[in-house]
LOBA-156085 format. One record per residue: residue in three letters; x, y, z of N, C-alpha, C in turn. Coordinates in steps of 0.1 Angstrom, whole numbers, plus 5000, padded with zeros to 4 digits. Layout:
BEGIN
ALAXYZXYZXYZ/...
REM end
This chain:
BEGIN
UNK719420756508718420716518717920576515/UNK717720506528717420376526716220346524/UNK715820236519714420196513713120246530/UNK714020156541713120216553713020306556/UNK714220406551714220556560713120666551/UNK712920636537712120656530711120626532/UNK710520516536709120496539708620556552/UNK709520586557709420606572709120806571/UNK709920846560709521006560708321006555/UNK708220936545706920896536705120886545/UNK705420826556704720786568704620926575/UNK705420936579705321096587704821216580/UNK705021216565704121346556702921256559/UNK702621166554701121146555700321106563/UNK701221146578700321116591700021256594/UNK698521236599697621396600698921436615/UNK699021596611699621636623699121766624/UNK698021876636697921986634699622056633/UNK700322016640701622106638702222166618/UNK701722066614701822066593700622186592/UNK699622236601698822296596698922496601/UNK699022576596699222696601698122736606/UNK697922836613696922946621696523056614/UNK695623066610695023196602694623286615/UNK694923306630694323416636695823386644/UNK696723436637698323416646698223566650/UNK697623676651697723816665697023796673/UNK696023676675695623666688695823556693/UNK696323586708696723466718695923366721/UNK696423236725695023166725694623136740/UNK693223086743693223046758693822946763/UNK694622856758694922746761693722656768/UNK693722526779693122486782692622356776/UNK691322306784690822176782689522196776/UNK689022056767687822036767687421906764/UNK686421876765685621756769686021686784/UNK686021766790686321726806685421626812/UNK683821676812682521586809682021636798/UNK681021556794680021506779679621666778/UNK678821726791678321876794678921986788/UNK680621956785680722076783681222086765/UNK680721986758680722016744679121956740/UNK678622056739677222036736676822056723/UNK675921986713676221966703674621966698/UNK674122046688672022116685672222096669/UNK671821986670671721956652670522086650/UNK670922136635669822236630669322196614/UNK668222126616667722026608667322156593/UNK667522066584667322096566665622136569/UNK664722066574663622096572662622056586/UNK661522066591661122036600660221936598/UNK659521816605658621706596657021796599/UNK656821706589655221816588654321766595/UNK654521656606653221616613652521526612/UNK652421446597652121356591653121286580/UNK652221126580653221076571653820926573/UNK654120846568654720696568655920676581/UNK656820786580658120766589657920866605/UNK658520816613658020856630659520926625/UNK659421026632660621136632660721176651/UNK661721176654662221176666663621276671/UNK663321366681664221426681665221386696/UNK666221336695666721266708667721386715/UNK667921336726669121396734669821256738/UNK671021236735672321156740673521216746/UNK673721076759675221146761675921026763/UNK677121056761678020966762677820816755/UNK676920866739676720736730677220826715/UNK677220696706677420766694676320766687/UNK675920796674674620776668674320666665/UNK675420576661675220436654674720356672/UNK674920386680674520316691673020336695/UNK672720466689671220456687670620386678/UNK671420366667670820296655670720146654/UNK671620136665671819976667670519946678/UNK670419996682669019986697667819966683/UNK667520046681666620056671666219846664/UNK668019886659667919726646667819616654/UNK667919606674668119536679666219496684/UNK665619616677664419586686663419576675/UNK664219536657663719476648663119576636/UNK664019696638663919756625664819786618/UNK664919766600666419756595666819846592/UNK668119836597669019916593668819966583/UNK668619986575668720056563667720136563/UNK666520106571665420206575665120336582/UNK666320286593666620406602667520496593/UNK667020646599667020716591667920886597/UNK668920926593669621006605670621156596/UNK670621256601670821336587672421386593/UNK673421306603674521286605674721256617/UNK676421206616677021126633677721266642/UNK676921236655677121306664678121216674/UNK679221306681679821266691679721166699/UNK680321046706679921026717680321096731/UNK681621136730682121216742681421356743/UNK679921366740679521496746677521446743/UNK677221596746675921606752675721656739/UNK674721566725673721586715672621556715/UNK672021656704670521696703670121626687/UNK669721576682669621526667668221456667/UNK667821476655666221406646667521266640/UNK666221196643665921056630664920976632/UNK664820876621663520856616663220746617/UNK662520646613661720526612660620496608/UNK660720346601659420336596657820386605/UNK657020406603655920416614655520306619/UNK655520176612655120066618656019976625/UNK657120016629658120026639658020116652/UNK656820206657656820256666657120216678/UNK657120066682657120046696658820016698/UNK659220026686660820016687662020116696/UNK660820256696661020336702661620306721/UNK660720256723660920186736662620126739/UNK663320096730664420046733665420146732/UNK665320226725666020366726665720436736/UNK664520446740664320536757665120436770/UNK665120306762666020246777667420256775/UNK667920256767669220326771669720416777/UNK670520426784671220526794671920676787/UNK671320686794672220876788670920926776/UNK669820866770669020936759667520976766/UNK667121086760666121096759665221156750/UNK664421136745663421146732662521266735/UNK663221396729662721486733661621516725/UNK661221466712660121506704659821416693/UNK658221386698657921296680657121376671/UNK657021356659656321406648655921266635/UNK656021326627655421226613656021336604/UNK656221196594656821286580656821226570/UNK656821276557656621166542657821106542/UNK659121096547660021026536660721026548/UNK661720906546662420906555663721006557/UNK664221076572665721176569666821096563/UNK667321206553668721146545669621196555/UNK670821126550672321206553672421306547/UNK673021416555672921546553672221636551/UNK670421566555669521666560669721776572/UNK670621856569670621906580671622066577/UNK671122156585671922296580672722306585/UNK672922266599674522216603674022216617/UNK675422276630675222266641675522356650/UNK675022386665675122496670676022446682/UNK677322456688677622436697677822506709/UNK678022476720678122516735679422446741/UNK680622506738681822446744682422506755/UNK682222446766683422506775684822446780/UNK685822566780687022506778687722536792/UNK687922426798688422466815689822496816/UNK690122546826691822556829692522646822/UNK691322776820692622886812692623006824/UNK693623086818694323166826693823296820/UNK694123396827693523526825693623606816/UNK692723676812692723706799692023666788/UNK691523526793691023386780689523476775/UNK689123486783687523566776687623656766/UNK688223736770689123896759689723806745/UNK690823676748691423606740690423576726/UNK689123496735688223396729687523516722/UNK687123576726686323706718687223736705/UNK688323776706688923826699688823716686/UNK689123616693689323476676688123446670/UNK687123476679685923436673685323496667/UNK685723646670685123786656686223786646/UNK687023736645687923746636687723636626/UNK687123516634686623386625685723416616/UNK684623516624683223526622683423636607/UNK683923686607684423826597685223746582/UNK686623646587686923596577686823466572/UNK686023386579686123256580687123196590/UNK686423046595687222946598688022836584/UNK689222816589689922726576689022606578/UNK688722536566687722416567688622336568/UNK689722276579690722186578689122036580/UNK690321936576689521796580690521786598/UNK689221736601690621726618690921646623/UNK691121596633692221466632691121326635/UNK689921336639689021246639688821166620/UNK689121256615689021256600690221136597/UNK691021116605692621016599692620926611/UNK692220856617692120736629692720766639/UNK692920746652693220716664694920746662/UNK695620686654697220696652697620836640/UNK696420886631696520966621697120906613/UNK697120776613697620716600697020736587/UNK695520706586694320656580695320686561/UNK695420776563695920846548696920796542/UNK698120796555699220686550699120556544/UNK697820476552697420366543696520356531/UNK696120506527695320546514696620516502/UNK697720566507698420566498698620466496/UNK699320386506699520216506698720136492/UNK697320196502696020136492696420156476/UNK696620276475696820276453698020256455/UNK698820226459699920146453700119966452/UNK698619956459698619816457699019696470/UNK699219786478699719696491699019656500/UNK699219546506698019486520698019576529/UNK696819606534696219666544695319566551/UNK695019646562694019566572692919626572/UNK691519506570690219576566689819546554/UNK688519546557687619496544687919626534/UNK686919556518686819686510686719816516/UNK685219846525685119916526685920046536/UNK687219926544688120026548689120096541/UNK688919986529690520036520689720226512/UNK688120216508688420246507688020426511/UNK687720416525687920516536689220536539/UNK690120476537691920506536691920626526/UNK691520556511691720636503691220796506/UNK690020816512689120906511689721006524/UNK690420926533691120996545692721066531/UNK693221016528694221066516693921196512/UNK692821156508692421296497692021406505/UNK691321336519691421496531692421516533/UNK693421446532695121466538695421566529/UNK695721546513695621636500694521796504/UNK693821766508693121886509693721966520/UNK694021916530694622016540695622106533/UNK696621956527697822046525698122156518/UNK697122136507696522226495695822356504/UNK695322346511694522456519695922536529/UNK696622456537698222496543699022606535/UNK699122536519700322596519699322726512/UNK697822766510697222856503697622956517/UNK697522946528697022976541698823086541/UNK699923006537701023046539701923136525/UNK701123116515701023246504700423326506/UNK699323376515698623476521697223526515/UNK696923346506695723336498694223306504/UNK694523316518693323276525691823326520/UNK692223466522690723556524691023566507/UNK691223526497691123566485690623446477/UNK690523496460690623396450691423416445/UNK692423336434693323336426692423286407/UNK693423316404692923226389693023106391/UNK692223046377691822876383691222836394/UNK690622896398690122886412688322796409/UNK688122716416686322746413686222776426/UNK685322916429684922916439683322886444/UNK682622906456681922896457681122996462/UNK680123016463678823126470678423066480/UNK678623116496678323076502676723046505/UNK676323186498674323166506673823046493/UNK674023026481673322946471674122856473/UNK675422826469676322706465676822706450/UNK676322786445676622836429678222776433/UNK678722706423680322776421680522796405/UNK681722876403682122936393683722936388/UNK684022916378685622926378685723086375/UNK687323106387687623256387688823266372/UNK688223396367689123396355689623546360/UNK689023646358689423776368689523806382/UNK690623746390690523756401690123886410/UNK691124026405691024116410689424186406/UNK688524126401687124106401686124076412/UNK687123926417686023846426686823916440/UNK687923946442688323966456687924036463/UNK687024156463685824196472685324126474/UNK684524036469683423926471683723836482/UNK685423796476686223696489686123786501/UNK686723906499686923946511685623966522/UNK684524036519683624026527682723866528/UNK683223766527682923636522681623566517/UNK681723636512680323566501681123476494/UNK681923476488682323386483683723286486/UNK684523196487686023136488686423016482/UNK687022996477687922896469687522756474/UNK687422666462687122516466688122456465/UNK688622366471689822296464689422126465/UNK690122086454689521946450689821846459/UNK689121746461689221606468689321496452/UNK690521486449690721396435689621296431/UNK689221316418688321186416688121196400/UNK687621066392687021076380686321236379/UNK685121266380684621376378685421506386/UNK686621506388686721666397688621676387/UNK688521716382690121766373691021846382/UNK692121856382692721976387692422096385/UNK693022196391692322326387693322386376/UNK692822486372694022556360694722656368/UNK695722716355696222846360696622796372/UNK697422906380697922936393697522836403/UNK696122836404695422736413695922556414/UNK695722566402696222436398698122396401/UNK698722536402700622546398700722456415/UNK699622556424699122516441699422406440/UNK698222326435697422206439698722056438/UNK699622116418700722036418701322006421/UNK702222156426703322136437702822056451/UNK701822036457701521946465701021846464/UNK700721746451700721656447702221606443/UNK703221656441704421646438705021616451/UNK704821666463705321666473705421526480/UNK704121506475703321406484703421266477/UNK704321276465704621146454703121116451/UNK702421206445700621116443700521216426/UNK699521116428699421226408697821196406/UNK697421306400696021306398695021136394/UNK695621086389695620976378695320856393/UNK695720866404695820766415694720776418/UNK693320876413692020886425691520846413/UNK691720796406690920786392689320676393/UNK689620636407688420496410687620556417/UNK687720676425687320776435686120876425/UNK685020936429684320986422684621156422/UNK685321206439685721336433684521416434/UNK685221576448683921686447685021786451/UNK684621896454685222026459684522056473/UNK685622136480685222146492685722286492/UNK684622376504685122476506686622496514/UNK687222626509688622626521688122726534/UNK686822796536686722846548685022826544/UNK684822826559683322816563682922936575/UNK681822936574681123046581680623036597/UNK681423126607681023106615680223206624/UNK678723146627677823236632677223266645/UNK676823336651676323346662677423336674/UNK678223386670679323356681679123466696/UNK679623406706679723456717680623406727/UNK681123426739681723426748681023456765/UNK681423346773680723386786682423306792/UNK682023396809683423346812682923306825/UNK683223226833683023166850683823126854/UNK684123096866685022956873686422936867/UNK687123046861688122936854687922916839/UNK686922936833686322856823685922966811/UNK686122936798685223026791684122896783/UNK683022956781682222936772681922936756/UNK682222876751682222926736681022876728/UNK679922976720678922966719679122986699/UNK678522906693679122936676678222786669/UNK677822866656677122786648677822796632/UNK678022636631678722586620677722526611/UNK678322566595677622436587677722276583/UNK676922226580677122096579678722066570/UNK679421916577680321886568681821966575/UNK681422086586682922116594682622076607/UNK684122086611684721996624684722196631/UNK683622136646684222246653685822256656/UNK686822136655688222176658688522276658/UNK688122286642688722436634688622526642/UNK687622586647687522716650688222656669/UNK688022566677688222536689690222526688/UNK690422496678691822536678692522656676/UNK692022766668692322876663691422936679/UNK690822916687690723016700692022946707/UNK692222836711693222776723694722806717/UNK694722776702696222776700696822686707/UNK696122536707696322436713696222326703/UNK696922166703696322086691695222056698/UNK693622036695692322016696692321866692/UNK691821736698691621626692690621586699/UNK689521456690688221466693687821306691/UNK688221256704688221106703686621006702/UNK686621056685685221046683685320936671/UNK683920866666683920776658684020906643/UNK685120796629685320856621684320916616/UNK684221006609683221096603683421046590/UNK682421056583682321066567682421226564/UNK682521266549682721396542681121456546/UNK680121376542679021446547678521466556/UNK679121396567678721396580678521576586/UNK677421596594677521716604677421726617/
REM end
């Protein structure tokens, strides 16, 4: 193989593709169909870490936007003379839909507000007061309202079906394609990045390349678990986690914890490479290398990277189904840090993309 035809496969493993990723609800059919038709029909209810108390230094604000992104509210804000670094937002919401989200500001910045109500598409559904300003990832996650146009008969029954099936064993916590840029490259040039080669973009893109890599790593690690038939389980070497506290624990007796998995209180973390996060042992770890092998990357390349664990399925709640016009409804609440994709692909059985500004890991 030639030096180009090699780089060129090389390129193609490490461009995000849902077709590389399997279906954990492959006996039910999907709706097929559309979404984000208008802003209206992916609706998006941040469900805030805490509520503000009423009083306090920072104005807390709860907006509706459409057809903006968050940073465009944050920029209204810095334009009408409060710093950036003051504004205060506990994650980035869509622009291609209809969001609900708190943030904050200094209090003696209140008239700042005024420039955020003149923008088009928002409005400022609620003020309060609060001690401290909102962090990134204040927040318990999100409730959405998706409707998906253009399916064919049967889709309600379909959507029902994927959605108690989600709701029972989890959604796969894939990263989704908003997570790897506009081309799905993002990862390919992570790799680029540790091997030392020019990219385009400041530091701080090189090194969201890297960080898009290691979600790349994490899919595939999560893939090939999905296609051993390790989903709803733990193995050894595993750390898993507790869903209601966040406890994690390394699994040493699996046939121990696998009740736990199965009614999901608990599921497997798998690593995002860094100084503080090791491979895993045992079995888990045999996973993790064979796809670090695959992928020509070795633990030792994230070694500048700080490194966390991420869940491989997340919980999905409140789910429901309404059907009209053509159209189903899909009603479901996620935790902070997942991509509705997941679960909007496993109902359509369609690739799901979401031409939205990149997300960070903590983003909700």
């Amino acid at each position: 193989m030639t030096a180009e035809a090699a780089d060129a496969a090389r390129r193609e493993l490490l461009t995000f593709s849902w077709a590389r990723l399997p279906f954990v609800t492959v006996g039910v059919p999907g709706t097929g169909g559309q979404v984000r038709t208008v802003p209206e029909d992916f609706v998006v209810e941040e469900l805030p870490l805490y509520l503000p108390e009423g009083q306090g230094s920072h104005l807390y604000l709860r907006v509706e936007k459409r057809g903006l992104t968050t940073r465009d509210l944050v920029m209204a804000l810095v334009g009408a003379g409060v710093e950036e670094t003051a504004v205060g937002v506990a994650g980035l919401k869509d622009k291609h839909a209809l969001t609900t989200q708190w943030l904050s500001l200094p209090k003696r910045h209140e008239d700042a507000v005024a420039a955020l109500e003149a923008l088009p598409g928002v409005r400022v559904l609620e003020r309060s007061y609060h001690r401290n300003k909102l962090g990134l990832g204040h927040l318990r996650g999100n409730r959405f309202t998706v409707t998906v146009r253009g399916v064919g008969e049967g889709a309600a029954a379909a959507a029902e079906a994927a959605l108690a099936e989600l709701a029972r064993r989890g959604a796969p916590n894939w990263f989704g394609p908003q997570r790897f840029g506009r081309f799905g490259a993002n990862a390919y040039d992570g790799w680029r990045v540790l091997r030392g080669e020019s990219v385009p973009g400041g530091h701080r893109l090189r090194r969201f390349f890297v960080s898009a890599l290691q979600s790349l790593v994490f899919n595939e690690v999560l893939a090939e678990r999905v296609r051993l038939g390790l989903y709803e389980t733990v193995i050894a070497g595993d750390w898993a986690r507790k869903h209601d506290t966040g406890g994690t624990f390394l699994v040493e007796d699996p046939e121990a914890e696998a009740p736990r998995a199965a009614r999901l209180e608990v599921s497997a973390t798998v690593p995002l490479y860094g100084r503080k996060v090791k491979p895993s042992p045992a079995r888990a770890g045999e996973i993790e290398a064979a796809v670090m092998a695959r992928l020509d990357l070795r633990w030792s390349d994230f070694a500048s990277r700080r490194g966390d664990r991420r869940l491989t399925r997340i919980i999905v709640s409140e789910p429901s189904v309404s059907a009209a016009d053509g159209a189903v409804t899909l009603r479901f609440t996620l935790p902070k840090g997942s991509y509705a994709t997941s679960v909007l692909r496993e109902v359509m059985k369609v690739d799901v993309d979401e031409p939205s500004t990149p997300a960070e890991p903590e983003d909700g």
